[in-house]
TORMIKE-210301 format. One record per atom (N, C-alpha, C): x, y, z. Coordinates in steps of 0.2 Angstrom, whole numbers, plus 2048, in hexadecimal, padded with zeros to 3 digits. Layout:
REM TORMIKE-210301
XYZ/...
REM end
This chain:
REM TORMIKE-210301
8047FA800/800800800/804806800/809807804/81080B804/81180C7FC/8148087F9/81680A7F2/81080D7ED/80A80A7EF/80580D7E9/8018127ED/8058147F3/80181C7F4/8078227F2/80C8207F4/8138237F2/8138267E9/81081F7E4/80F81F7DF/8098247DC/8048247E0/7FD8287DF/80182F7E1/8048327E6/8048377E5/80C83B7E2/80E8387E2/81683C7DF/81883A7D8/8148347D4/8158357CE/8138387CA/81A8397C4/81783E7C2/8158467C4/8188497C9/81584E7CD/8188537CB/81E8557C8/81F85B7C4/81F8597BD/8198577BA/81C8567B4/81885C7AF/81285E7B4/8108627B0/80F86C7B1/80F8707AD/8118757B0/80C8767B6/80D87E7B9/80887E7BF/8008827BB/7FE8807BE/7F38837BD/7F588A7BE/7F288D7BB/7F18977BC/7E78957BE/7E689A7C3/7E989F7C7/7ED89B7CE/7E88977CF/7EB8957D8/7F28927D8/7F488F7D5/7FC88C7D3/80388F7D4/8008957CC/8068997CD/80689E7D3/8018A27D3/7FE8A67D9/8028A37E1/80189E7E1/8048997EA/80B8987E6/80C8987E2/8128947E0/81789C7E0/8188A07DE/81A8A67DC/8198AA7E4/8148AB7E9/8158AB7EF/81B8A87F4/81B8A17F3/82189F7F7/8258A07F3/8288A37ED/82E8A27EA/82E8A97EE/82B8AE7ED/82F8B67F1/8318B47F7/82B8B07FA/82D8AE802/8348AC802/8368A87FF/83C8A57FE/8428AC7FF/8418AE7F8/8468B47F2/8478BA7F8/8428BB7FC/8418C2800/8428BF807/8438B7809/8448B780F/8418B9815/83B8BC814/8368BE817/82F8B8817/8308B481E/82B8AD81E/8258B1823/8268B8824/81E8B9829/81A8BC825/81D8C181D/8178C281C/8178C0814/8128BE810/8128BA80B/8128C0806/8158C07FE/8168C57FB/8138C07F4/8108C67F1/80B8C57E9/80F8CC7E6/8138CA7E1/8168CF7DE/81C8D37E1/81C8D07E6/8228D47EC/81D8DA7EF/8158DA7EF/8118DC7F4/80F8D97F8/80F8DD7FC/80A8D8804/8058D5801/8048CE803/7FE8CA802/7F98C5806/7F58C7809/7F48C6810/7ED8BF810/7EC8BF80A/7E58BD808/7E48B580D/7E98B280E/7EA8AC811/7EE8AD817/7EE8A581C/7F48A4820/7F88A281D/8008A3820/8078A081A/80989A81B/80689581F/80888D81E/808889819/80388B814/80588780D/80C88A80B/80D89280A/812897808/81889380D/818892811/81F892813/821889812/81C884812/81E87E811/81F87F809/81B882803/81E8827FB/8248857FB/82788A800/82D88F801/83288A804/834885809/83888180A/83987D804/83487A801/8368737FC/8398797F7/83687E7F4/83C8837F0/8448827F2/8438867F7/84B8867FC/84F8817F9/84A87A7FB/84E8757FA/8518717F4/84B8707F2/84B86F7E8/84B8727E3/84C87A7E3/84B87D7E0/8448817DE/8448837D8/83F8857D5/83B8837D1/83787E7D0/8338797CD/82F8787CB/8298747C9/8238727CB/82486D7CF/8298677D0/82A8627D4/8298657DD/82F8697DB/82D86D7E4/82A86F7E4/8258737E1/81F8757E3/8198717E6/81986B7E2/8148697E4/8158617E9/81C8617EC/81D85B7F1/81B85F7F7/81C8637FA/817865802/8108617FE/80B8637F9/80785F7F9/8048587F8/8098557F4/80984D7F5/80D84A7FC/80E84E7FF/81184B808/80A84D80B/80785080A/801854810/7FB84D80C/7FB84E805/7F6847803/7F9840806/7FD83E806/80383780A/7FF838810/7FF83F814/80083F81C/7F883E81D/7F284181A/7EB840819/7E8837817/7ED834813/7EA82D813/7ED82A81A/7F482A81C/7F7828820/7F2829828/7EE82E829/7E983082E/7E482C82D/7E282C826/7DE826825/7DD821825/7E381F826/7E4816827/7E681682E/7E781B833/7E981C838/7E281983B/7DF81F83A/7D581F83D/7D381883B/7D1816836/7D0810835/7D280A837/7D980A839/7DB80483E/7DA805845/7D880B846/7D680C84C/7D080A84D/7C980B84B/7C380B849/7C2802847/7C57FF844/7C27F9842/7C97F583E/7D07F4840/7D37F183F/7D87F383A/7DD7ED837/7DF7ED832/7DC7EE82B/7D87EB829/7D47EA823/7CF7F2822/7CE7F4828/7CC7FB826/7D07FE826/7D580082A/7D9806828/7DA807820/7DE7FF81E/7E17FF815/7D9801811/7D47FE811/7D280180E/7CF80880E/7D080A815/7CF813815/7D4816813/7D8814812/7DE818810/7DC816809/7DC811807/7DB8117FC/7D58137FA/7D28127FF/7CA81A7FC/7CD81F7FC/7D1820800/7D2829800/7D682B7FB/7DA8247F8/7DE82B7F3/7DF8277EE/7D88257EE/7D58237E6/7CE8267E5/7CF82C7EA/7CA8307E9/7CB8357E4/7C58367DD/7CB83C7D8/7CB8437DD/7C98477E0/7CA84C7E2/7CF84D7E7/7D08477EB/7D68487EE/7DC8477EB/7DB8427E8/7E28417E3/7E18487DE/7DF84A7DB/7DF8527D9/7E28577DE/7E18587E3/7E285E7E7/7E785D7EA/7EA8577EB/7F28537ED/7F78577E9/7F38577E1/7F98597DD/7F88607DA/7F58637DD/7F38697DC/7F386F7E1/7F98757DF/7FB8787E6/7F587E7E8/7F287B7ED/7ED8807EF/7ED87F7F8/7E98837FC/7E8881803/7E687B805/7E1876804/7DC874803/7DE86E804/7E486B802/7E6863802/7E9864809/7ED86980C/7F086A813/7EA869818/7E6870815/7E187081B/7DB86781D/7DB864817/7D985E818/7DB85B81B/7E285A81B/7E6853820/7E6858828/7E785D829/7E885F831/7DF85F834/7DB85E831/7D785E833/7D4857834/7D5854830/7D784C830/7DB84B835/7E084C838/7E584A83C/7E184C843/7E0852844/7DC855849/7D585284A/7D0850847/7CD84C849/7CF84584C/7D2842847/7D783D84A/7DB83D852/7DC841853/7DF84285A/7DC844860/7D684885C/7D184A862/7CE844863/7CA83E85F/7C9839860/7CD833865/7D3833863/7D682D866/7D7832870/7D683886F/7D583B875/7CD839877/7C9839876/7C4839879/7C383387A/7C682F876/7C682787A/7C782487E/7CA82A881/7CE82A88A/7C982988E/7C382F88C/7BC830892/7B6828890/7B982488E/7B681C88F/7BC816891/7C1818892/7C6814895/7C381389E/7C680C8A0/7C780D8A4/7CE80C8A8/7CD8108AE/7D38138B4/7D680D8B6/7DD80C8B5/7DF8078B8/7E08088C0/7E48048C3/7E28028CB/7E78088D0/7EE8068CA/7F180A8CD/7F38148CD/7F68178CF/7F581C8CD/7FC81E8C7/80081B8CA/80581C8C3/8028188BB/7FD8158BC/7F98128B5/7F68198B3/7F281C8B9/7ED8228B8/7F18278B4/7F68288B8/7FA82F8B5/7FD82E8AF/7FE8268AE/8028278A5/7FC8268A2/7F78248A2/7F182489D/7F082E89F/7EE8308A2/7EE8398A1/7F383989D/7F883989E/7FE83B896/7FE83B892/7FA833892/7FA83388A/7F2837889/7EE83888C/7EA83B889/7EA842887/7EE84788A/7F184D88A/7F584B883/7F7846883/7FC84987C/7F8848877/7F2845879/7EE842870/7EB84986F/7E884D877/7E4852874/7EA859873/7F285A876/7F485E872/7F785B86B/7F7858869/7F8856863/7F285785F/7EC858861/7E785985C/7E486085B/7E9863863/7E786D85E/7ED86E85D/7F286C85E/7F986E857/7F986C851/7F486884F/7F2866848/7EE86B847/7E786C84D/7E4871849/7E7878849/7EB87B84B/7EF88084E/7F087E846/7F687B842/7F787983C/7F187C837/7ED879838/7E787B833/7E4882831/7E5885839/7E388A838/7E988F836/7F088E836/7F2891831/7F389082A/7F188F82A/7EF888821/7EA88D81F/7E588E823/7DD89081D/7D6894824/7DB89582A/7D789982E/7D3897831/7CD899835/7C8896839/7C488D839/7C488B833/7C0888830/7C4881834/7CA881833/7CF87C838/7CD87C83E/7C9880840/7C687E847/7C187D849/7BD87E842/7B587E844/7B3877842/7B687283C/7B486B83C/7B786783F/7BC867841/7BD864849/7B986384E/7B786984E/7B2869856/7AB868853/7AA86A84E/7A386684D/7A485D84E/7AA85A84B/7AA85484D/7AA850853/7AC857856/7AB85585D/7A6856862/7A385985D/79C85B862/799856860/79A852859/79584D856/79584885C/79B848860/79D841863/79A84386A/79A84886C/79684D874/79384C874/78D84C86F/78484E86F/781848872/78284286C/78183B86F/784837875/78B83A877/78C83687E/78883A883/785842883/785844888/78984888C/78F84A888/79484E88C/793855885/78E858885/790860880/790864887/797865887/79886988C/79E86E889/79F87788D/7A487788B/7AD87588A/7AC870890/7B386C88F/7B2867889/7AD863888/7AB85E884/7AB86287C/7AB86887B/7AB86A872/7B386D873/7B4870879/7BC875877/7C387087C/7C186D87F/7C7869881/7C7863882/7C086287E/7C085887D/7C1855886/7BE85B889/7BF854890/7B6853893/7B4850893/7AD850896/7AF8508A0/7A684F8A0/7A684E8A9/7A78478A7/7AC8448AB/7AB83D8AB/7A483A8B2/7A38338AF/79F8318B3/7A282C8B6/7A68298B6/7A98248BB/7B28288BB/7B48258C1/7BC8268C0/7C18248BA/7BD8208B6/7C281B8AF/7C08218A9/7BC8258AA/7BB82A8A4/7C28318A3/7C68318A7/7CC8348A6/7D18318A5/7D382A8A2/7D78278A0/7D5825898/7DD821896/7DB81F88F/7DC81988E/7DA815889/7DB80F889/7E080E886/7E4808889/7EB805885/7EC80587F/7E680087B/7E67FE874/7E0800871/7DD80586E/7D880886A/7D7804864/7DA7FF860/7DA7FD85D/7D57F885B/7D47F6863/7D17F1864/7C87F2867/7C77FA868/7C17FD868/7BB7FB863/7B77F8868/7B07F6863/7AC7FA864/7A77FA85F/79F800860/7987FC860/7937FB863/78D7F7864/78C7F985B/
REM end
């Protein structure tokens, strides 16, 4: 699966020129970013251009740096963000119902033609899909904590907190990510996801849409479980 997702997005990838307007437009951004050395503010003509966050800009601006001036470098930040989007998708899927569904979430998604479009096509849009993708992904394996149960000892209690603390900061520095990718929006379908998951347990609460922790009802609902992979659903 490695070789023909590898295949699906880097073949072929600079062979054709770049699309006008969005292409050249992002593409000619991070080349001043580059040229000017100026990574806080984005430049369209060598003017101030403010229309977006610079995360796409400064990930097109490093592969410049590095590869040169291209279509190739142009457009690998986005066949890595498409790689990192299915890779989340075979992530969730083995979490949710094993091996056999990861692999084929993962070759739905990027046998999908618009994703496979936007992978190889430089716009915001492919980034802000997988950080939000990743970010749900990590709020969920966080909430998974509040159905775990508490083991006996206290040193079991305190590294299950840990690990639940890192899934949920790991899931706003993806979204932190997003939102400088394409603005507010990185934060709003997140937490709808997550309110999708609050409404039916019974925890919409403020902790439960903005920092993913409900009231627990037994003491095992601040811990997280060992192996999530092996989570079933009625």
């Amino acid at each position: 699966m490695l070789a023909l997702t590898l295949f699906t997005f880097f073949f072929l990838l600079g062979a054709r020129s770049l699309n006008e307007p969005d292409e050249g437009r992002y593409a000619e951004i991070a080349r001043e970013m580059h040229e000017l050395n100026d990574w806080l503010v984005p430049h369209l003509w060598y003017l101030a251009h403010l229309d977006k966050p610079p995360l796409t800009y400064w990930a097109v601006a490093v592969s410049i740096s590095v590869f040169g001036e291209n279509e190739w470098a142009v457009r690998l930040p986005l066949a890595l963000a498409g790689v990192s989007g299915v890779w989340v998708s075979y992530l969730f899927g083995l979490a949710l119902g094993g091996p056999r569904v990861g692999v084929w979430s993962a070759l739905i998604l990027q046998s999908s033609l618009l994703y496979f479009v936007m992978a190889r096509m430089l716009t915001t849009d492919i980034f802000l899909t997988q950080f939000i993708a990743w970010t749900v992904y990590f709020f969920w394996r966080s909430w998974r904590c509040l159905d775990a149960e508490a083991p006996e000892n206290g040193s079991g209690r305190g590294s299950q907190a840990k690990r639940f603390f890192a899934w949920h900061l790991a899931g706003w520095t993806t979204c932190a990510l997003g939102f400088l990718t394409k603005g507010p929006v990185a934060l709003v379908m997140p937490l709808a996801a997550v309110a999708a998951l609050a409404i039916p347990a019974g925890k919409f609460t403020p902790q439960a849409v903005f920092l993913n922790i409900g009231k627990p009802n037994s003491p095992g609902d601040n811990s997280c479980r060992q192996n999530h992979s092996k989570t079933t659903y009625a």
